[in-house]
PQR file with spaces between the fields and no chain letter, atoms N, CA, C, O and H, PARSE charges and radii, in Angstrom:
ATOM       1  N    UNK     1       0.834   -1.196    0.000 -0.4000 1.5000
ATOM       2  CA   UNK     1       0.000    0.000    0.000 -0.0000 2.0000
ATOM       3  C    UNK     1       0.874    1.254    0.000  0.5500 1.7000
ATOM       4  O    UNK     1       1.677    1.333    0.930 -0.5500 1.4000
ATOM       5  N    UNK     2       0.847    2.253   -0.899 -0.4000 1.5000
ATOM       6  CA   UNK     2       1.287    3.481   -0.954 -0.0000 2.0000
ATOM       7  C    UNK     2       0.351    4.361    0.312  0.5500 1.7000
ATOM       8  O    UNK     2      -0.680    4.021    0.893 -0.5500 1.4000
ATOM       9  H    UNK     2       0.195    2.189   -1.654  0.4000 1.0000
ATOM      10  N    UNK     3       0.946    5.245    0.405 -0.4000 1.5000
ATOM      11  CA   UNK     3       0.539    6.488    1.494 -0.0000 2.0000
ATOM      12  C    UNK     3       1.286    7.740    1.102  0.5500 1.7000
ATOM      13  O    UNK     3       2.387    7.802    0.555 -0.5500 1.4000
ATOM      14  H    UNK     3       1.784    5.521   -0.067  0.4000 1.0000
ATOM      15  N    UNK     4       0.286    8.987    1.576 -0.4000 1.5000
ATOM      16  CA   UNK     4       0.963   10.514    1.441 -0.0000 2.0000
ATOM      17  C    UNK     4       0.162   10.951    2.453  0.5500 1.7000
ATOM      18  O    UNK     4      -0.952   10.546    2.785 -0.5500 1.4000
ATOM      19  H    UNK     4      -0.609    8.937    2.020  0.4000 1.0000
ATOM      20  N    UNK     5       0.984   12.003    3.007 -0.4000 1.5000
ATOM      21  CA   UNK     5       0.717   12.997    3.619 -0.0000 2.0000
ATOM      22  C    UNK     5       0.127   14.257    3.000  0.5500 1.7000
ATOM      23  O    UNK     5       0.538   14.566    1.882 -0.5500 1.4000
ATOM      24  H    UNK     5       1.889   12.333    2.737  0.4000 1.0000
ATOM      25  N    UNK     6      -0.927   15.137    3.683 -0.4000 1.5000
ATOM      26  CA   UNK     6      -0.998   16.261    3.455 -0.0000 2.0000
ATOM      27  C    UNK     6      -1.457   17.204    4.703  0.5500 1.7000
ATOM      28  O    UNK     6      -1.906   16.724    5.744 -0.5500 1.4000
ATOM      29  H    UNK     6      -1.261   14.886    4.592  0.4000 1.0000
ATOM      30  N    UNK     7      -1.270   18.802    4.448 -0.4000 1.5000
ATOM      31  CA   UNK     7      -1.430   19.044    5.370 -0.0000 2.0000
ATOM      32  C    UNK     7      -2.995   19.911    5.320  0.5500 1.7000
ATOM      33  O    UNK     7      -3.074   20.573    4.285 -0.5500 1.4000
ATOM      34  H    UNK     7      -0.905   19.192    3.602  0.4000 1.0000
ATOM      35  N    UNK     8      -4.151   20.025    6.161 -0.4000 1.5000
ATOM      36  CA   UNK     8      -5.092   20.213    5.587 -0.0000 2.0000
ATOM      37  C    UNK     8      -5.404   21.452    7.065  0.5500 1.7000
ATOM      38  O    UNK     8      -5.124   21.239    8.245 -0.5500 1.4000
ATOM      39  H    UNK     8      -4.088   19.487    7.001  0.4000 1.0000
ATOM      40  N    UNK     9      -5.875   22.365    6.637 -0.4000 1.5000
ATOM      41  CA   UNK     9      -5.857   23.672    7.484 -0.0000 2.0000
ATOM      42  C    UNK     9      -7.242   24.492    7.857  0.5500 1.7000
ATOM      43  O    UNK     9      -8.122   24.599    7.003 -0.5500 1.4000
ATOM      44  H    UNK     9      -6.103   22.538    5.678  0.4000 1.0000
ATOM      45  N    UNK    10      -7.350   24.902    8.797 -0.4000 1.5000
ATOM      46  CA   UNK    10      -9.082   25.305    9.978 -0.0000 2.0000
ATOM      47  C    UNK    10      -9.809   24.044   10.263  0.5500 1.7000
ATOM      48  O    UNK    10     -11.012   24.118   10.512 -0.5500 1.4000
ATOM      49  H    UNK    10      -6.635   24.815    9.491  0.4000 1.0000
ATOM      50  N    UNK    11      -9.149   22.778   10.252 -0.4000 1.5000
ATOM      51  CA   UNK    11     -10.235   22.417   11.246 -0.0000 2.0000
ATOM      52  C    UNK    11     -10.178   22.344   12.994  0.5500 1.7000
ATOM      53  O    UNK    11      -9.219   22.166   13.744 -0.5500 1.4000
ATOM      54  H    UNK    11      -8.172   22.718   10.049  0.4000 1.0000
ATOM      55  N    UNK    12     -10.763   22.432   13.107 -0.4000 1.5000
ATOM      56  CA   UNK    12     -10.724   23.026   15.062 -0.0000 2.0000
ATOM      57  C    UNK    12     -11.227   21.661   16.252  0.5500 1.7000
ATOM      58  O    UNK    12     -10.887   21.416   17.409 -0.5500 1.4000
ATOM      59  H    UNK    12     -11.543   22.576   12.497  0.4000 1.0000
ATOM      60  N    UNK    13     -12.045   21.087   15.423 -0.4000 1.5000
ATOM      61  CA   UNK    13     -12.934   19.880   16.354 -0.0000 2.0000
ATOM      62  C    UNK    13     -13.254   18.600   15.760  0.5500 1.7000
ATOM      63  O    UNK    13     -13.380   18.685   14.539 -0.5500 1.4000
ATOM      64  H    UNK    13     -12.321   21.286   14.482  0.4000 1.0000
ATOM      65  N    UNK    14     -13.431   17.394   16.256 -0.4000 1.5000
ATOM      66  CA   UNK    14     -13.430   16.224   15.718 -0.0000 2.0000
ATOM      67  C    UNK    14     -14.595   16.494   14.811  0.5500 1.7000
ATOM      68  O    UNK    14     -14.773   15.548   14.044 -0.5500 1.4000
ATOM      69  H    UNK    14     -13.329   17.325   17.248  0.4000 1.0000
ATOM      70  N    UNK    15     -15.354   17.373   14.667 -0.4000 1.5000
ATOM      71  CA   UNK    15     -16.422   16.891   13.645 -0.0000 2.0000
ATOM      72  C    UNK    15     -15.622   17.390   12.072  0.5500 1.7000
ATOM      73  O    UNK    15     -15.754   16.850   10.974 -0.5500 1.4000
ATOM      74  H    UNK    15     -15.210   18.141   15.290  0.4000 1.0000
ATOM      75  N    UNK    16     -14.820   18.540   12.424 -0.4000 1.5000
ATOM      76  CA   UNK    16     -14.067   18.826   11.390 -0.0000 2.0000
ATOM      77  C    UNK    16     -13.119   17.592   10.868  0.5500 1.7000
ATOM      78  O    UNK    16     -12.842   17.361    9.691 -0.5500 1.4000
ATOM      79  H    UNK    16     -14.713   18.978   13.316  0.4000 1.0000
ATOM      80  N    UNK    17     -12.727   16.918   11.918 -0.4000 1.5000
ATOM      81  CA   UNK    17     -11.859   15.764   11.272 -0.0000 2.0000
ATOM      82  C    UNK    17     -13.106   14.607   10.415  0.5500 1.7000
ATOM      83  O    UNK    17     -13.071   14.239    9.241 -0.5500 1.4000
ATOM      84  H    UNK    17     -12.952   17.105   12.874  0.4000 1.0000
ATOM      85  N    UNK    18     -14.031   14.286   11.383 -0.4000 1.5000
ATOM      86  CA   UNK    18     -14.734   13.851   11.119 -0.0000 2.0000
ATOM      87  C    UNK    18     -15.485   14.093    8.925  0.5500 1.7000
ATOM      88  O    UNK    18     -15.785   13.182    8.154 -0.5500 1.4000
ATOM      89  H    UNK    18     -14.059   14.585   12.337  0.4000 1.0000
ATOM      90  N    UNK    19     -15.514   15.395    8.700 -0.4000 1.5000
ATOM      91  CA   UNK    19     -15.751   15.551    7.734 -0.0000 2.0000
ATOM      92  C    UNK    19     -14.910   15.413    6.994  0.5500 1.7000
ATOM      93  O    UNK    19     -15.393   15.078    5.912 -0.5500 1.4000
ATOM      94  H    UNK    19     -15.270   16.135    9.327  0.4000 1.0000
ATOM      95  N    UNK    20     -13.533   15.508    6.950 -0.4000 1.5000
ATOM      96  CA   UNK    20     -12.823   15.347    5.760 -0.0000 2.0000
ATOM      97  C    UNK    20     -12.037   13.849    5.906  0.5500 1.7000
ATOM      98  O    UNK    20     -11.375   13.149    5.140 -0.5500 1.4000
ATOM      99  H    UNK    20     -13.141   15.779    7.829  0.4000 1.0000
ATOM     100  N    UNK    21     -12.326   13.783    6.829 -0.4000 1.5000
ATOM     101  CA   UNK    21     -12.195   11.572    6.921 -0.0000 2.0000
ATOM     102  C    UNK    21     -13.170   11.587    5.649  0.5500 1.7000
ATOM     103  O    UNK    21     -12.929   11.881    4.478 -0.5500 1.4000
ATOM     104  H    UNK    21     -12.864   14.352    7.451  0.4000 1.0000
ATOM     105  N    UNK    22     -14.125   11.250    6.155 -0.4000 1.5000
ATOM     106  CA   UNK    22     -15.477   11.066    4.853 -0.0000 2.0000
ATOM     107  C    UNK    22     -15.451   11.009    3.450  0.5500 1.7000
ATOM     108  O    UNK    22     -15.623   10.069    2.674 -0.5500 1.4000
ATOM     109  H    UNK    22     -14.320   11.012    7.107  0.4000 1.0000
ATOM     110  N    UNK    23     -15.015   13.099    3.142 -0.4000 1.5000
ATOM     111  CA   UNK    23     -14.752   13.241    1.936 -0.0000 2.0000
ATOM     112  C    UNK    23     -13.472   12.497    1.218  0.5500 1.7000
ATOM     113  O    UNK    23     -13.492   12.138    0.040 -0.5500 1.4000
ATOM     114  H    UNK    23     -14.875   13.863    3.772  0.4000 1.0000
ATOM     115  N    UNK    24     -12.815   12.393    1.742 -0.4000 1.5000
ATOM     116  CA   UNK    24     -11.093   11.687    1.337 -0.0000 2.0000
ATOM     117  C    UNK    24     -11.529   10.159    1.103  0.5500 1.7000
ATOM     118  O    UNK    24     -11.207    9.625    0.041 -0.5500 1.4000
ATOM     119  H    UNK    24     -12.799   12.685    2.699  0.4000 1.0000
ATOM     120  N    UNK    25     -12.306    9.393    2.140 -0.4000 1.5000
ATOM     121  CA   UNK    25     -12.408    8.216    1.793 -0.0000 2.0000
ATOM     122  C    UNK    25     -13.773    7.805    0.780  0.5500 1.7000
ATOM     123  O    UNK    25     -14.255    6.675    0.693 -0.5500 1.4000
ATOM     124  H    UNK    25     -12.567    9.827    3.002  0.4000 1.0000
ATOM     125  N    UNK    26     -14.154    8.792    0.195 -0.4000 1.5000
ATOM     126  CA   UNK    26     -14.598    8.472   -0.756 -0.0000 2.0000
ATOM     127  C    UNK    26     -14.292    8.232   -2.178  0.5500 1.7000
ATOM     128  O    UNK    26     -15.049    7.902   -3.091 -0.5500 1.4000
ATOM     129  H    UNK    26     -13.762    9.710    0.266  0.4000 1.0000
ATOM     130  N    UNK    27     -12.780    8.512   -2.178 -0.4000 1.5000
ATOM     131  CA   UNK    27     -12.217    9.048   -3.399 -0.0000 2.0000
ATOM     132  C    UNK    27     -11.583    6.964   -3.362  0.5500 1.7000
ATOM     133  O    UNK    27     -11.429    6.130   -2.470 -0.5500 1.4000
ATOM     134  H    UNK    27     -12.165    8.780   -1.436  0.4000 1.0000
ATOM     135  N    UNK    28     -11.392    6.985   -5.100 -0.4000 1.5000
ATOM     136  CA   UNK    28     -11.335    5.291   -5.917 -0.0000 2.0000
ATOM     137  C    UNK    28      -9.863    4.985   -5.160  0.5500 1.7000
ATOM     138  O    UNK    28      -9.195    6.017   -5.227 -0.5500 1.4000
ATOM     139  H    UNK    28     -11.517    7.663   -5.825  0.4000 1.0000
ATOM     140  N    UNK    29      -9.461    4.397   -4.776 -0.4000 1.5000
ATOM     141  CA   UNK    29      -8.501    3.893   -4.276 -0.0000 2.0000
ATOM     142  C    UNK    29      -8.395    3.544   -2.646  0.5500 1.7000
ATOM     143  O    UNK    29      -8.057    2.466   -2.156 -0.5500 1.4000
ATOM     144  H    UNK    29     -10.003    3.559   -4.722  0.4000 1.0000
ATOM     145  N    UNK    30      -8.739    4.626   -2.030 -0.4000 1.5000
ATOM     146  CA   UNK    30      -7.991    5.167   -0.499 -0.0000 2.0000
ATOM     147  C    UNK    30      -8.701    3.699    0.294  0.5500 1.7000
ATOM     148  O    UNK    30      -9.735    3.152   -0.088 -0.5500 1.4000
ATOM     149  H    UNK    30      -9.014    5.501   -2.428  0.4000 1.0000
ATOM     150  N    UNK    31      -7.929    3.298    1.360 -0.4000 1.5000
ATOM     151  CA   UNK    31      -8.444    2.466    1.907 -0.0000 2.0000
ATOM     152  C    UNK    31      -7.884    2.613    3.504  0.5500 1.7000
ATOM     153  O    UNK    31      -7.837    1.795    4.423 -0.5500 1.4000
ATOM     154  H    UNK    31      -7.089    3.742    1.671  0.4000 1.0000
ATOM     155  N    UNK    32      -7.462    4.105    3.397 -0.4000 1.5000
ATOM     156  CA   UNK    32      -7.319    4.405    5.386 -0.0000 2.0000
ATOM     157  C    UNK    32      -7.046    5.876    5.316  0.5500 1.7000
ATOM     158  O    UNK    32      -5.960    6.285    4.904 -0.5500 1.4000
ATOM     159  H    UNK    32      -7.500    4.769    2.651  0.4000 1.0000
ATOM     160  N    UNK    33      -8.089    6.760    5.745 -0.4000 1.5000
ATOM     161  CA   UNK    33      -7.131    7.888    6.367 -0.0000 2.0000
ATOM     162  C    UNK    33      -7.247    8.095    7.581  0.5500 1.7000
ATOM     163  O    UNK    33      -8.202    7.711    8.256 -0.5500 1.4000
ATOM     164  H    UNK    33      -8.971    6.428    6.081  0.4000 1.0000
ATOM     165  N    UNK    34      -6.078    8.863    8.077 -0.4000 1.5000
ATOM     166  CA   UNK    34      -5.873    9.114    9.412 -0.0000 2.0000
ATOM     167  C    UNK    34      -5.816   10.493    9.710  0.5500 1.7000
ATOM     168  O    UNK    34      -5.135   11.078    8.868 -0.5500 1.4000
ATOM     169  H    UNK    34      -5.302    9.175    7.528  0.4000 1.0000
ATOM     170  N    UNK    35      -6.273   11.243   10.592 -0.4000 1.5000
ATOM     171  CA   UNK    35      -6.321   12.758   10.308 -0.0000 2.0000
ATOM     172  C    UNK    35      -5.779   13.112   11.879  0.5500 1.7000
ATOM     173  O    UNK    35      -6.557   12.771   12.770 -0.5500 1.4000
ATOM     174  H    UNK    35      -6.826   10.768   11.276  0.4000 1.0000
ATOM     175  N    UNK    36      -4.646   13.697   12.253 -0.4000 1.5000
ATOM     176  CA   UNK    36      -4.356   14.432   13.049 -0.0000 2.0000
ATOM     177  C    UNK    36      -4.908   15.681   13.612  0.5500 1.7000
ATOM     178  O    UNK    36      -4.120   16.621   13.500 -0.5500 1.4000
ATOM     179  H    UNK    36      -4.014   13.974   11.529  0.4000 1.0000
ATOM     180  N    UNK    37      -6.255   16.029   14.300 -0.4000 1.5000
ATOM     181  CA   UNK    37      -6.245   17.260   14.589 -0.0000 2.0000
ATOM     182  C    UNK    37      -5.216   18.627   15.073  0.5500 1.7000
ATOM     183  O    UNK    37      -5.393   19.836   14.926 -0.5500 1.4000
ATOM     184  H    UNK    37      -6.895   15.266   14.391  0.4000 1.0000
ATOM     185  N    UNK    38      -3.934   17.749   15.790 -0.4000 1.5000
ATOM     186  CA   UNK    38      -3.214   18.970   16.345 -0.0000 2.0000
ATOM     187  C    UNK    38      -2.557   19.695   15.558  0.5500 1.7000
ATOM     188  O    UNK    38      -2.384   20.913   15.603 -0.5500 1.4000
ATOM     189  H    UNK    38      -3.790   16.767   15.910  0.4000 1.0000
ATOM     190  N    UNK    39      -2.093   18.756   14.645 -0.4000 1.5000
ATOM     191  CA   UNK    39      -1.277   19.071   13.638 -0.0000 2.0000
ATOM     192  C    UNK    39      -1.825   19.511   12.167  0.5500 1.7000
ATOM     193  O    UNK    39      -0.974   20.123   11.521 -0.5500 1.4000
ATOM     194  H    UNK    39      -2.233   17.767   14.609  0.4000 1.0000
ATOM     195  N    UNK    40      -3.325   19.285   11.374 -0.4000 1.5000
ATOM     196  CA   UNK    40      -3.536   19.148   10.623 -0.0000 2.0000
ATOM     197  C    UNK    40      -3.133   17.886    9.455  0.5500 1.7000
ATOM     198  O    UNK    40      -3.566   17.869    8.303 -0.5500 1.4000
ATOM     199  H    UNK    40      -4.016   18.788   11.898  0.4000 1.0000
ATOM     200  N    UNK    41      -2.194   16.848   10.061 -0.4000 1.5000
ATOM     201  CA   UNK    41      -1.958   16.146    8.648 -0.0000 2.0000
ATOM     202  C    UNK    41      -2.915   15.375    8.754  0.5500 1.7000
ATOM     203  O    UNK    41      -3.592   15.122    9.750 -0.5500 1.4000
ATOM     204  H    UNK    41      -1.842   16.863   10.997  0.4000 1.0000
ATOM     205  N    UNK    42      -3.020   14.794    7.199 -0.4000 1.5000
ATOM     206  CA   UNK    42      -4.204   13.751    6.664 -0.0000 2.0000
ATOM     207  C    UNK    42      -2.827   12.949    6.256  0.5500 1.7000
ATOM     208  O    UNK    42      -1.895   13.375    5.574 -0.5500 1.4000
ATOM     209  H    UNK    42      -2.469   15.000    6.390  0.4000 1.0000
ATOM     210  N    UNK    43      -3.024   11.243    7.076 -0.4000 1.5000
ATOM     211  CA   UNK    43      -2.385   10.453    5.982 -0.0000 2.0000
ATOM     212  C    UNK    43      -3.412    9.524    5.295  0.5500 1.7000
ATOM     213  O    UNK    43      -4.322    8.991    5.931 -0.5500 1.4000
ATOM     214  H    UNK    43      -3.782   10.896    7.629  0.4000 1.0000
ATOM     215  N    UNK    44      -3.231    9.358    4.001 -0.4000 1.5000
ATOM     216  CA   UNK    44      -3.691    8.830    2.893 -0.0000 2.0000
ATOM     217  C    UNK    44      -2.870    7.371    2.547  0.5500 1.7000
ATOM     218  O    UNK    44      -1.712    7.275    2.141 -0.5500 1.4000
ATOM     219  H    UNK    44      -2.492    9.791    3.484  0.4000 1.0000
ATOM     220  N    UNK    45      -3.807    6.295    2.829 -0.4000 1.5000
ATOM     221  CA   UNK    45      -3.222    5.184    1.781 -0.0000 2.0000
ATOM     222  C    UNK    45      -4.361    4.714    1.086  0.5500 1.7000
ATOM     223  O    UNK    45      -5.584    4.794    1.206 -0.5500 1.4000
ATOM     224  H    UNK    45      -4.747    6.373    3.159  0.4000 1.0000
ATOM     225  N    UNK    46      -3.461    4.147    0.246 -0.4000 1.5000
ATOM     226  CA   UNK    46      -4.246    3.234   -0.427 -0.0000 2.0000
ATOM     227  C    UNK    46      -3.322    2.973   -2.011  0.5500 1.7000
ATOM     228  O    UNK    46      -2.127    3.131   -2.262 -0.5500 1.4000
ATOM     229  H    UNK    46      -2.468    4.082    0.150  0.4000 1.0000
ATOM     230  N    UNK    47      -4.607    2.463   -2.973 -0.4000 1.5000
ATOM     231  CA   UNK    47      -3.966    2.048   -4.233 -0.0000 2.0000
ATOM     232  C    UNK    47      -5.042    1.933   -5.379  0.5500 1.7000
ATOM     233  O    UNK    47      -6.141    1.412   -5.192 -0.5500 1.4000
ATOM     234  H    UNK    47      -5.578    2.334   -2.769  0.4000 1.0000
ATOM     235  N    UNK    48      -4.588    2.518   -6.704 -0.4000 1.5000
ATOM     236  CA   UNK    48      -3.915    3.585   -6.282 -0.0000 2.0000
ATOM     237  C    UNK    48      -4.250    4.730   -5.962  0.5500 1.7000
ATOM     238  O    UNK    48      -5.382    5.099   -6.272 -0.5500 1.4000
ATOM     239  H    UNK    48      -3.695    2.941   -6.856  0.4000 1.0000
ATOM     240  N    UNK    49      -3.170    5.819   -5.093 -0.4000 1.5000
ATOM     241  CA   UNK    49      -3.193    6.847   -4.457 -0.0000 2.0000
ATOM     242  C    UNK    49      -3.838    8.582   -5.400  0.5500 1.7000
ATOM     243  O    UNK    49      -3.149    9.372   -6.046 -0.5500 1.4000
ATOM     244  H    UNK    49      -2.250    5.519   -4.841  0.4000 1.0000
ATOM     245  N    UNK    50      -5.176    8.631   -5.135 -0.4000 1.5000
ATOM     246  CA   UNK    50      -5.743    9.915   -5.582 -0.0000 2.0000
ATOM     247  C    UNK    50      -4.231   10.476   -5.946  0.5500 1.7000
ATOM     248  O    UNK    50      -3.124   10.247   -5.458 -0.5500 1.4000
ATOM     249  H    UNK    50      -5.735    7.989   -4.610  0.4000 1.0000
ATOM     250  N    UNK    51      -4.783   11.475   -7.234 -0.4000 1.5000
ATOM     251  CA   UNK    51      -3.479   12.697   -7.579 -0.0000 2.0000
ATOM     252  C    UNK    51      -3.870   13.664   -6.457  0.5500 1.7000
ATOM     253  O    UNK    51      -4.823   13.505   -5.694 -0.5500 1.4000
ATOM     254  H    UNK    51      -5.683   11.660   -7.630  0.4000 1.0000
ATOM     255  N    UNK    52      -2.919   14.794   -6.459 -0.4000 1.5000
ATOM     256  CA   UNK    52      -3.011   15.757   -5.460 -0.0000 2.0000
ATOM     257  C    UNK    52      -4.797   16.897   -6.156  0.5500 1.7000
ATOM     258  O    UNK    52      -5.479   17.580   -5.392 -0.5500 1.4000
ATOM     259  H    UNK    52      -2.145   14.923   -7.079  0.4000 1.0000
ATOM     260  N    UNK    53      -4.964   16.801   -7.058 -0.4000 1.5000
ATOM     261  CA   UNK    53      -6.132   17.654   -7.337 -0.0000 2.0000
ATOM     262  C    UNK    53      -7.373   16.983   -6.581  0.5500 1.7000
ATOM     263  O    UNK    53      -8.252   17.549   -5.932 -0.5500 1.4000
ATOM     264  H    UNK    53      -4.410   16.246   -7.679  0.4000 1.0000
ATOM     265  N    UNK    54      -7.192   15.546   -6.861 -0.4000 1.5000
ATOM     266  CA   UNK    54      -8.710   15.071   -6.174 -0.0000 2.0000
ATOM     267  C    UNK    54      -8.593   15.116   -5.053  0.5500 1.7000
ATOM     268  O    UNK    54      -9.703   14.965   -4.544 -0.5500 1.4000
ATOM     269  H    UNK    54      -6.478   15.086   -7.388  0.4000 1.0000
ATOM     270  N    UNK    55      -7.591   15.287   -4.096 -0.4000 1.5000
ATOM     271  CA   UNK    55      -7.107   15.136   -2.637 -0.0000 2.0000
ATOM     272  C    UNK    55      -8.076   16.473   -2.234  0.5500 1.7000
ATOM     273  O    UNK    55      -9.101   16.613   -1.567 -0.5500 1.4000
ATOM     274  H    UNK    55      -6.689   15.409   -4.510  0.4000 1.0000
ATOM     275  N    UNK    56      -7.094   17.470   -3.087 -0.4000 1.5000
ATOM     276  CA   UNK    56      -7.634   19.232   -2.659 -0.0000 2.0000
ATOM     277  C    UNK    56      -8.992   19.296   -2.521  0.5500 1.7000
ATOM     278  O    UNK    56      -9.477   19.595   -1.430 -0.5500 1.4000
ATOM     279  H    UNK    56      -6.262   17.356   -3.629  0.4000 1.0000
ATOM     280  N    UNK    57     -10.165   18.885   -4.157 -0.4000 1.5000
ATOM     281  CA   UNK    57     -11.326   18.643   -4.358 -0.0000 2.0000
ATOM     282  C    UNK    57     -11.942   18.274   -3.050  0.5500 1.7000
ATOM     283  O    UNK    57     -12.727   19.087   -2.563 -0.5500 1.4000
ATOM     284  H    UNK    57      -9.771   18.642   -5.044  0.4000 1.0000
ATOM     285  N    UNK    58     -11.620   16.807   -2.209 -0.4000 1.5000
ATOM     286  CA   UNK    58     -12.350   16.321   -1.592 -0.0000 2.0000
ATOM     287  C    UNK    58     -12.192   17.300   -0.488  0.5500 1.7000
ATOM     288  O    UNK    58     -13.223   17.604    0.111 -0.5500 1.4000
ATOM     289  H    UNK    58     -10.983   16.146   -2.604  0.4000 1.0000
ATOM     290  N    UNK    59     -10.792   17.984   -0.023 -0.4000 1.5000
ATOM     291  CA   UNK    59     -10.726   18.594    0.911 -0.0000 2.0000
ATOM     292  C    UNK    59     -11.781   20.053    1.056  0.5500 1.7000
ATOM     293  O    UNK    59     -12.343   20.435    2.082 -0.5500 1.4000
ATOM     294  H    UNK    59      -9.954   17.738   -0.510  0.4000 1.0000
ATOM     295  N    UNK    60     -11.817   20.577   -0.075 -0.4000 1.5000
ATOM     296  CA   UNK    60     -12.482   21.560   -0.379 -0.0000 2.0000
ATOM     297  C    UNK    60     -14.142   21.306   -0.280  0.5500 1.7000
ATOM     298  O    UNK    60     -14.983   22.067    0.200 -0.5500 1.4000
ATOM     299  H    UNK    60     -11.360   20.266   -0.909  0.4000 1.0000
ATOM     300  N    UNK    61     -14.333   19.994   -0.889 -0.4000 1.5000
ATOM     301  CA   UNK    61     -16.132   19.839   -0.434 -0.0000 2.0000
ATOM     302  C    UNK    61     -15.864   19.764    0.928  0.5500 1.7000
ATOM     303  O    UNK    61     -16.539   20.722    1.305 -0.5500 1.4000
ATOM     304  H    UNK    61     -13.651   19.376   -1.278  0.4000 1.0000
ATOM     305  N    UNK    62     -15.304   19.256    2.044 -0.4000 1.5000
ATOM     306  CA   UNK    62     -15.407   19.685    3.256 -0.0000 2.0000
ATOM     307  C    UNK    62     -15.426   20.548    4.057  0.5500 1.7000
ATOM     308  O    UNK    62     -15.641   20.384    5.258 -0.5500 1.4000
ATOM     309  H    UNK    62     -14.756   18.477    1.738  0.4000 1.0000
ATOM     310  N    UNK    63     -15.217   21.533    3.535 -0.4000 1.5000
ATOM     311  CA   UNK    63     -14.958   22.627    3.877 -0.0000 2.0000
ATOM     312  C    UNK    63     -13.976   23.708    4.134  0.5500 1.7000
ATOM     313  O    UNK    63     -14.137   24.884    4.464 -0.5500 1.4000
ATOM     314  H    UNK    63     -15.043   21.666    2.559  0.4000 1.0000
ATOM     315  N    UNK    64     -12.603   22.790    3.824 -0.4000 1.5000
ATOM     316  CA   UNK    64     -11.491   23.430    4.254 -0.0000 2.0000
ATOM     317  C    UNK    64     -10.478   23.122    3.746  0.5500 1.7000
ATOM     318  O    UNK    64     -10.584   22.067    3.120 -0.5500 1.4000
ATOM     319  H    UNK    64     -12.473   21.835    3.556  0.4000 1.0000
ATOM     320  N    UNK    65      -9.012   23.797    3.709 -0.4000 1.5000
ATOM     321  CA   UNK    65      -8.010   23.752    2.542 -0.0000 2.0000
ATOM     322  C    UNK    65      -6.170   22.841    2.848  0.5500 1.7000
ATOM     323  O    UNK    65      -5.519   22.713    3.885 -0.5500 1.4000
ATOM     324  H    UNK    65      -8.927   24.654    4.217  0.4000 1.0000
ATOM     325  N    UNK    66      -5.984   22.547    1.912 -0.4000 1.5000
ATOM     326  CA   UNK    66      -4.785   21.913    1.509 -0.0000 2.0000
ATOM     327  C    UNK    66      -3.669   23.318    1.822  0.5500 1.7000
ATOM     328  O    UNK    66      -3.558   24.397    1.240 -0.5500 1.4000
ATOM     329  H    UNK    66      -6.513   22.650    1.069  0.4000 1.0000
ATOM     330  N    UNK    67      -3.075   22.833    2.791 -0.4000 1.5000
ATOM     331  CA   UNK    67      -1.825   24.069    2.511 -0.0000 2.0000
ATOM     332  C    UNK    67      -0.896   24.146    1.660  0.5500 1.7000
ATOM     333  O    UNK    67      -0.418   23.054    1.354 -0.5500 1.4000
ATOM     334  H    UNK    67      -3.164   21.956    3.264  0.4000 1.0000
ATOM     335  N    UNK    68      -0.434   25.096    1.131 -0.4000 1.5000
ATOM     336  CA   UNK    68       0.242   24.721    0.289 -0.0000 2.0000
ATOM     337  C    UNK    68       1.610   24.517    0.204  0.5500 1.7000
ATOM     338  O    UNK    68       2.108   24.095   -0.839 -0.5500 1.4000
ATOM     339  H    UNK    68      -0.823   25.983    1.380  0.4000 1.0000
């Protein structure tokens, strides 16, 4: 299984994690993410691994952004 990191920015409370768990694991491949609130990272695995646009996409229907 491949994996990436990203770093994903304003969320404040588990429901915020909660939402972009969701959106991310909906995307054709992913088969775990893990979302750090303190820090903001999302790790991503799976196979194969979303490009970075559908990552942003899903992050963005959640409400909130990919740093850059």
């Amino acid at each position: 299984m491949a994996a990436t990191v990203i770093t994903v920015t304003g969320m404040t409370c588990s429901h915020c994690v909660s939402a972009v768990r969701a959106e991310i694991a909906k995307l054709a491949g992913v088969s775990d993410v893990d979302v750090d609130l303190g820090t903001g990272a999302v790790t991503v695995t799976g196979e194969p691994l979303p490009d970075a646009d559908a990552l942003r996409k899903a992050v963005d229907e959640a409400g909130y952004e990919v740093a850059a």
